[in-house]
N, C-alpha and C positions, 0 to 999 in steps of 0.2 A: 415565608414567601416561597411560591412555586420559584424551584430550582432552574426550570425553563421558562421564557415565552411558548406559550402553547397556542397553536393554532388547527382550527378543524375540532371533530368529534367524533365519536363512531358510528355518528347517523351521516358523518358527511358523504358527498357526491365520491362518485369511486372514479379513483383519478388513475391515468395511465401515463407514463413516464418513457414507454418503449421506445420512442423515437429520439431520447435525450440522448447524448450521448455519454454521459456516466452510468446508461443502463443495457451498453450493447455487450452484445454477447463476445465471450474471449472466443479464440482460438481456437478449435477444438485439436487436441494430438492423434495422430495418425499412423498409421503403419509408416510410412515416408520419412514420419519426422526422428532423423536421430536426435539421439541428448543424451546430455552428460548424469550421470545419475548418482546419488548418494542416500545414505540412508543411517540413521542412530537412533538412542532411544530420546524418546519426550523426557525436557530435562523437569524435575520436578519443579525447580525455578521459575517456571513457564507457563504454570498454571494457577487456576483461579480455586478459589475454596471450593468449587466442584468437580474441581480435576478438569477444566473445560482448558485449553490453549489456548493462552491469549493472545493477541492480537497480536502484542510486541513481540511473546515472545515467535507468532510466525514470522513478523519482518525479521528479526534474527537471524531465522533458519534462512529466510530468503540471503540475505547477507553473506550468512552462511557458505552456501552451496555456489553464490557468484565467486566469492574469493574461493576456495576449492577449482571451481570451473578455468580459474585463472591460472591457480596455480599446476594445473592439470596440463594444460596448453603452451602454445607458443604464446597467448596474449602476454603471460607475465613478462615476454621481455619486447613485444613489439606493441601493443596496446595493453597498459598495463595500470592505468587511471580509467577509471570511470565515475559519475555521480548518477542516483535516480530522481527523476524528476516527477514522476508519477508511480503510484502502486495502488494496484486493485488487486481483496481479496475476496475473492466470495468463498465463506464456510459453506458449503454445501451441507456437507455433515464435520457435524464438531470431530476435531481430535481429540482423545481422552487420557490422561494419564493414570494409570501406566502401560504402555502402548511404543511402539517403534515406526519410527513415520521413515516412508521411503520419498525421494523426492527425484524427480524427472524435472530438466531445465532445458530449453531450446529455444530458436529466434527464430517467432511469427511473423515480423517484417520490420526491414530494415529500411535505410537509408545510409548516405555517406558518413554521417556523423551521428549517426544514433541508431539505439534498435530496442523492440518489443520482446522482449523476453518473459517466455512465460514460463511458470515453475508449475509442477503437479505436486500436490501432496498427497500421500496415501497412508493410512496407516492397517497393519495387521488387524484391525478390531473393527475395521469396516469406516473411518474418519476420509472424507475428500474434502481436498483445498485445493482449489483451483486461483494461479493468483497471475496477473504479468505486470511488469514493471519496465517504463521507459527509460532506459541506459544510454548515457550522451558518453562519450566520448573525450575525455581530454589532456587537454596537454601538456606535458610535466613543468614545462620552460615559462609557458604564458596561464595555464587554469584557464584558458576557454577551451570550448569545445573545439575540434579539431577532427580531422579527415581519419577517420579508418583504415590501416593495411590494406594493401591487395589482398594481404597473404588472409587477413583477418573477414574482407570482404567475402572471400571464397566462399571460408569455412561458414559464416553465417549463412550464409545460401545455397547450403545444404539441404536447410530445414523450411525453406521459404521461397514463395516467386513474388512475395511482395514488397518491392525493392524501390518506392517510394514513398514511405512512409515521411509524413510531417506531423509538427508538433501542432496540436490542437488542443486546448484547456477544454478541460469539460465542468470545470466547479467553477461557472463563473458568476456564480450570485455576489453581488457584492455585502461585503461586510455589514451587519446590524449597528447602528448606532449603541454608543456606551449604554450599559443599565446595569441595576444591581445585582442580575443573575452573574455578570461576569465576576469568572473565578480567576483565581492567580493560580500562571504557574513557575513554580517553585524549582529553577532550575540547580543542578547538580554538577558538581569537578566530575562523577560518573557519569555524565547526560552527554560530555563534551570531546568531540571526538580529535584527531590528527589535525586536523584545519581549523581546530576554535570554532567549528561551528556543533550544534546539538545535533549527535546520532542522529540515522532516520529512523532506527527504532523509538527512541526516546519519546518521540512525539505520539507514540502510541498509549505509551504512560498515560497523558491525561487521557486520550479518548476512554481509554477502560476504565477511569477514573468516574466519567460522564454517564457508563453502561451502567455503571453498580445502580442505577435508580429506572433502569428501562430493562430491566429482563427476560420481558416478552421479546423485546428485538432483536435479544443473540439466543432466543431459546428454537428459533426457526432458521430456516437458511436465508442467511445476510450476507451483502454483498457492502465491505467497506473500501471507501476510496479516499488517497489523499495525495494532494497534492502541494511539493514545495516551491513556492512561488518565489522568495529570497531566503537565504539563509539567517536564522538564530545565533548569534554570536554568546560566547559566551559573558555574563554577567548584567545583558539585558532583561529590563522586567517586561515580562511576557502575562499578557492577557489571554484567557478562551473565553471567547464570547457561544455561548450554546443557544440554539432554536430548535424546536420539537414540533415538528408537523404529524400530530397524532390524526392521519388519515385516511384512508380504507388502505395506504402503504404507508405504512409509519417508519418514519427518516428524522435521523439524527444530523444536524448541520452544524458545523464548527469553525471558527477561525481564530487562529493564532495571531495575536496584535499583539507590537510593538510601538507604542509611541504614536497610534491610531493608522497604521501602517498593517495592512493581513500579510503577513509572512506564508502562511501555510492555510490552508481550507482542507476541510475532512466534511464526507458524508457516507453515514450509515444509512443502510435501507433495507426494508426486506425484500429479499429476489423473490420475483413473480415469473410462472414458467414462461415466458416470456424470453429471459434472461439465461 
């Protein structure tokens, strides 16, 4: 049995997506914008049987270069918690191993209690990743989101005059009813992070899990997005329910169920210059 529902064909209507908003365009960097910047080689672990960088392991590197940026700073001792709630990456061009990727991080737009942070990735051998990730804010005492430093407000608006940012979902299809394409996933003591809840890398796991059978859609420039809507505890059975809209832009849709509960939604798509 097809591993997807598939829907559309390569004769379908040519659809446009520009105006969604999982398809607007990031941030561009600018002379203006300082950041913090780091830079190592692509770890071999990180790659796919083509030497391609996977998904997960860029959330990593994104991970990465936030805790660095923290512990670089004042945040580690006056904002010194954060969670992501969103991350967009679009491969422009693939990274390739073996390769040394540099990475540039700065805040596109804030708010009191959150901010747009976007990371560049470049490598020596010509790879760009362009990625941003919504970063909340919170508080050691209670784990909700919480007010930002003066001192932390400053520095982010540095790099930024847009100091109104709100949270807005951009993946909000809702979830497909059960069928037999849905796959288990097979959670890990290595998936589960400080808070019992599954890594945000982790959850990339499945998605490349899903690619191995769409190669066309990471073989061009793709732009994936995912969004955690609640948290994966550990020892819960988790479902990925997948849909394939093979259509003049062919997108990968995904949700993470719990107990018929979407935890998490992902979508892959290919960037159209648009984008």
């Amino acid at each position: 049995m097809d591993r997807y529902h598939r829907r559309g064909s390569a004769r379908s209507r040519k659809v446009s997506h520009a105006a969604e908003p999982y398809a607007q365009q990031l941030a561009p960097l600018t002379a203006d914008n300082p950041t913090f910047a780091a830079a190592w080689p692509v770890r071999a672990g990180d790659v796919d049987p083509d030497n391609r960088l996977r998904l997960d392991g860029v959330a990593r590197y994104l991970q990465d270069i936030a805790w660095e940026n923290l512990q670089a700073t004042f945040f580690k001792d006056t904002d010194p918690m954060w969670i992501v709630r969103r991350t967009v990456i679009d491969v422009v061009s693939p990274i390739v191993w073996p390769d040394t990727v540099e990475l540039h991080r700065w805040c596109s737009a804030m708010s009191t209690r959150w901010t747009d942070m976007r990371v560049r990735m470049t490598s020596a051998n010509g790879g760009l990743v362009e990625t941003m990730g919504f970063w909340i804010n919170i508080s050691a005492s209670t784990g909700m989101p919480t007010r930002i430093s003066d001192k932390a407000l400053a520095y982010l608006s540095e790099s930024t005059n847009e100091q109104r940012l709100r949270w807005r979902p951009w993946l909000t299809e809702p979830g497909p009813p059960e069928s037999e394409s849905d796959k288990a996933f097979h959670l890990r003591a290595t998936d589960i992070d400080q808070y019992n809840h599954v890594n945000n890398a982790a959850y990339w796991h499945a998605v490349e899990e899903q690619l191995v059978d769409l190669p066309k859609l990471v073989a061009v420039p793709h732009r994936a997005t995912i969004e955690y809507i609640s948290p994966v505890l550990a020892n819960e059975h988790v479902m990925v329910r997948g849909r394939f809209d093979d259509t003049e832009i062919p997108t990968l849709k995904l949700w993470f169920v719990v107990d018929g509960e979407v935890r998490t939604a992902v979508r892959v798509h290919q960037l159209d210059p648009s984008e």
